[in-house]
C-alpha positions, 0 to 999 in steps of 0.5 A, spaced: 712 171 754 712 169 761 717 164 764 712 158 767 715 152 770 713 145 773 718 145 779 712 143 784 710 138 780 716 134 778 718 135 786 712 132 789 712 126 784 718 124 788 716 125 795 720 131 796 719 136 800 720 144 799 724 144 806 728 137 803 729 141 797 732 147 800 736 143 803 739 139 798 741 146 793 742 151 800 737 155 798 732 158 803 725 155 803 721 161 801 725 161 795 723 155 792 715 156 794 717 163 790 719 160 784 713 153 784 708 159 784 711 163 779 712 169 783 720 168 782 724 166 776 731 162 778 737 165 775 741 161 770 745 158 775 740 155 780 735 154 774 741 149 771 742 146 779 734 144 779 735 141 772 741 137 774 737 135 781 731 133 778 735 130 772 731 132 767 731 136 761 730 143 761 723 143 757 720 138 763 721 144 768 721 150 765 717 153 758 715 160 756 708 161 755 705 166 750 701 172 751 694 172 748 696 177 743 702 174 741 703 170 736 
């Protein structure tokens, strides 16, 4: 199973940018571009500070998809 997350969406449906983004969590830009391309996966704390600054559920920012051999 892999961690997959709708960050990029859920910012630009908001008209947020990745710099405003940085910004706003003090984390560095190419962080938040790591993550939305899933090459990164956030810790527990920073994943948490991206839940309660798009005030959403967890399910609507990150899932866990299933390997094709997995059941």
């Amino acid at each position: 199973m892999r961690v997959v997350n709708h960050i990029k969406e859920v910012r630009q449906e908001r008209g947020i940018t990745q710099v405003k983004m940085a910004e706003d969590l003090q984390i560095t830009r190419q962080t938040i571009n790591a993550i939305e391309k899933n090459k990164y996966n956030p810790s527990l704390e920073l994943a948490l500070k991206l839940i309660a600054y798009f005030d959403v559920p967890i399910g609507d920012l990150f899932y866990l998809e299933k390997e094709e051999n997995e059941r």
